[in-house]
Each structure stands twice: as C-alpha cells, then as structure tokens.
N, C-alpha and C positions, 0 to 999 in steps of 0.2 A: 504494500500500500504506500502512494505517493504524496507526502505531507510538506506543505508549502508553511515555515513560520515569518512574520512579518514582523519585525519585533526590531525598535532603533538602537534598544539596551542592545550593542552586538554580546558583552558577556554572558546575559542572560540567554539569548538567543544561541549564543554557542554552545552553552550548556543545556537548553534544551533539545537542541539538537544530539549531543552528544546522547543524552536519555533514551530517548527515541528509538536512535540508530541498535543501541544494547538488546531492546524488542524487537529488533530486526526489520523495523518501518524504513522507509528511503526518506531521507529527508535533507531540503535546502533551504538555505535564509534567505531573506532579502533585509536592509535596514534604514530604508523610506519606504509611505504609502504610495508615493506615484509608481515606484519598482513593483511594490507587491500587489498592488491592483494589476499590471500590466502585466505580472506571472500571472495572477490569479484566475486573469480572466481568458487564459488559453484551455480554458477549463479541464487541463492534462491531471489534476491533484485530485487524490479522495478526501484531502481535508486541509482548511487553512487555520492556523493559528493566528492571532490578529490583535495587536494592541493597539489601546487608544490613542494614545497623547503620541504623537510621533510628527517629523517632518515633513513638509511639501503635501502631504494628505494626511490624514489621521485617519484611526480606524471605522469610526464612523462612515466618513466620505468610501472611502473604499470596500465596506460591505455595502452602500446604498449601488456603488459602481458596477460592482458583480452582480447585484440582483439583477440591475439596470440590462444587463448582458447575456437574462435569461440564465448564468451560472447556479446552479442546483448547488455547488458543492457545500458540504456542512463546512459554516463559520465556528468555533469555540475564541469568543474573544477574551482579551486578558488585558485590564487596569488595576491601577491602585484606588480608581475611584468607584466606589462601594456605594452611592448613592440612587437610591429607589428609582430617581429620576433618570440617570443616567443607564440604571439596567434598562430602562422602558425604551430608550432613545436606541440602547443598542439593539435590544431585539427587535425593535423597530425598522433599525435601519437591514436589519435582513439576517443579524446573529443565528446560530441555531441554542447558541448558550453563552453564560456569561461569568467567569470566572474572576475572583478580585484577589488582589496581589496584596500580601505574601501568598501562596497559597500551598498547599501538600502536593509532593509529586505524585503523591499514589490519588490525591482526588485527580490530579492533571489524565493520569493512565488513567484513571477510572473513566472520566469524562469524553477521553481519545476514541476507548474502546467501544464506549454507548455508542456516537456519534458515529463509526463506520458500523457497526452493527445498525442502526437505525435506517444507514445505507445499502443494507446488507450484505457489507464489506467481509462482516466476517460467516464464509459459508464455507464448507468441503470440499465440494467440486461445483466446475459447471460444465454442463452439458448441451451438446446440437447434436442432432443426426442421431446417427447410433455410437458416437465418440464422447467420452468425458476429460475431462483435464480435473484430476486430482490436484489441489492446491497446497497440500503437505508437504507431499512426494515430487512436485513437479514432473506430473507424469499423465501423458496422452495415455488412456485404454480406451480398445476397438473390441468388446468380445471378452477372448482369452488373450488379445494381444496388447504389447505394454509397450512403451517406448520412454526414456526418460530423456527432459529436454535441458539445453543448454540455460542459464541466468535470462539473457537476451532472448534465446526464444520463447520459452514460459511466459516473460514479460508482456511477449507482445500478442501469444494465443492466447492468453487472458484477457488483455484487451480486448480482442477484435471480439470472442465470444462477450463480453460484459456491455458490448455495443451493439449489441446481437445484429441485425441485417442493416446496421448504419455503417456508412461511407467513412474510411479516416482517412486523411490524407495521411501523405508520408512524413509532412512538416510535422504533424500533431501525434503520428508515431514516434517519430526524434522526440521530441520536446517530452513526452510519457516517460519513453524508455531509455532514453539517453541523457536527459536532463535540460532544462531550456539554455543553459549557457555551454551545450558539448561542443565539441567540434565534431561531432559526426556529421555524415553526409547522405544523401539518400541515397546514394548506390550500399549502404551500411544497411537498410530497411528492404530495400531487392533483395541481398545476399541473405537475409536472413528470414525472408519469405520463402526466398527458395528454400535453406535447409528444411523448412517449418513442414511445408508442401512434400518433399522425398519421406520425411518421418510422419503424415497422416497417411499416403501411400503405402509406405510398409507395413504397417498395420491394418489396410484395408478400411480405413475409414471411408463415410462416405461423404465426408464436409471437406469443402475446397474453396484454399484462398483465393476469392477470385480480382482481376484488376479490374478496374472502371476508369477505362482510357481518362487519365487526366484529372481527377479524381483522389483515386487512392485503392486500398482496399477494403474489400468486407468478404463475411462468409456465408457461402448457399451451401445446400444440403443435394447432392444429385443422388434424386429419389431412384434410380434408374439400379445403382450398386446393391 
C-alpha cells in the first residue's frame, strides 16, 4: 500500500515515514501543501497523511483540492490544533479523520489501518477470470497452477486488477509503482507487462493485459480459454 505524508515538520515526517516503512507500507514525503496537493492528486496513493499549518497551502486548502479533483483517496489529517471548530473545518474540507498532535503511534497505526480497510485495502487476494493474485505470497494461481511474481510485477497486477476494467496509462503506472519523482521510463512498464503477460500464460490463465493504443493498459477476461 502507497502512502503519501504531507507534513512541513520534515523531522517528524521523516520519522513517520520511517514507522510506516517497519509495517512494510511504501511510503514518500513531501514538505509544502502546493507539492502534496500536486502528489496527491495523481490519485497513485491508498492514503494521505496531511497536516494543517504548513507553507504555500495548508492542509485545509489541499484536502478541499483533492476533493475538488474527484480524488477518493482516504485523508487522516494531523495538527496541534485540537479545537471543535477546526475538526469540523477539517472534515469539512474533505478529511476522512482527524488526529491532534502529540498523539500515540499505535493510535496513528491504528487509524492507518481503519482507513485502508475502510478502503478495503486490507483483503487476501483479488480475483478476474479464473486467476487470483494472493497478496501475502505474491503469487498469481490458475487452478493447481502457481507462479510467484517479481516486487514490480505484483505491484503492478495488483493494480490493474484493483482498477478492475479501467484504462491506466503508463504515466500513472510509473508514478504507482515506481514512485512520482523515479527516473523510470515507460519502456520500464512495456518490459514488465510483458514478463507479467509470459507468467498469466504459463499458468493458463484466462485474463490478459490488454493495450489501448494510446491509452494504457487494462484487463479483459477471454471467455473463449
């Protein structure tokens, strides 16, 4: 799961980052609102972390931005301001929760965890066709046949299944699976369609990455196997 915090304190933000990562979540900073609105709203993240009082936007301004942007993804913001008024402004402005600083890192996990569950971030497997992608194991099964996938490929048959028969481009695949500031390149998203495509083959699956000249891709089920 791909978590975006926004946060000016960079030490705090580096330490929660650091947290994060130990649960095995992907996670980048950013440390102004005009940067984390303009991560945020590539809508690539299962979740954004968000503080108020910060530079060039505050956190306000930039959950009202995402909403603004049709962005679904769950908000948990984070101030030191504690006042009734300003929870109301926050959830207002498009929060999904509203956490006040100092606060426990186990309520922070606890509140992480709700919030992609709510998404239902946190499931087993997902499934098309007659193929599943186990999410433990990182592992395609056809049947009785199993294939176990690369970091990068997982990453990205996850994706495309959790986008079920929507178009990605291959920018908005970078930006997922590679991070918004990589240096990879879209022939990096080709090469690793194509492994993705030889290993649902061997298996006999019947879901296939398909392209959409110009586009990107998504996945059809040929009912025909």
């Amino acid at each position: 799961m791909k978590i975006l915090i926004i946060e000016d304190e960079k030490l705090l933000a580096d330490s929660l980052k650091a947290l994060l990562e130990k649960k095995g979540f992907d996670v980048e900073c950013v440390y102004d609102g005009e940067s984390g609105a303009e991560y945020a709203e590539t809508g690539v993240y299962d979740l954004l972390i968000l503080d108020v009082m910060m530079p060039k936007m505050d956190g306000f301004e930039v959950a009202r931005s995402v909403r603004a942007k049709r962005c679904g993804t769950p908000i948990l913001m984070l101030t030191a301001r504690s006042g009734l008024e300003d929870r109301i402004r926050g959830l207002n402005a498009g929060a999904d929760y509203y956490l006040t600083k100092p606060f426990d890192t186990r309520e922070l996990l606890a509140c992480v965890n709700a919030l992609l569950r709510r998404q239902g971030g946190q499931v087993d497997e997902l499934s098309l066709g007659n193929t599943a992608l186990d999410l433990s194991s990182c592992t395609l099964i056809c049947g009785e046949n199993s294939v176990r996938l690369s970091a990068k490929e997982f990453d990205i048959m996850r994706f495309l299944l959790q986008s079920k028969d929507a178009v990605l481009s291959k920018e908005v695949i970078l930006a997922k699976v590679w991070g918004y500031d990589s240096n990879a390149v879209e022939n990096h998203v080709e090469v690793y369609v194509g492994f993705l495509r030889k290993k649902l083959a061997a298996i006999g699956s019947n879901v296939r990455i398909e392209a959409v000249r110009r586009l990107g891709y998504r996945l059809e089920v040929d009912e025909s196997c």
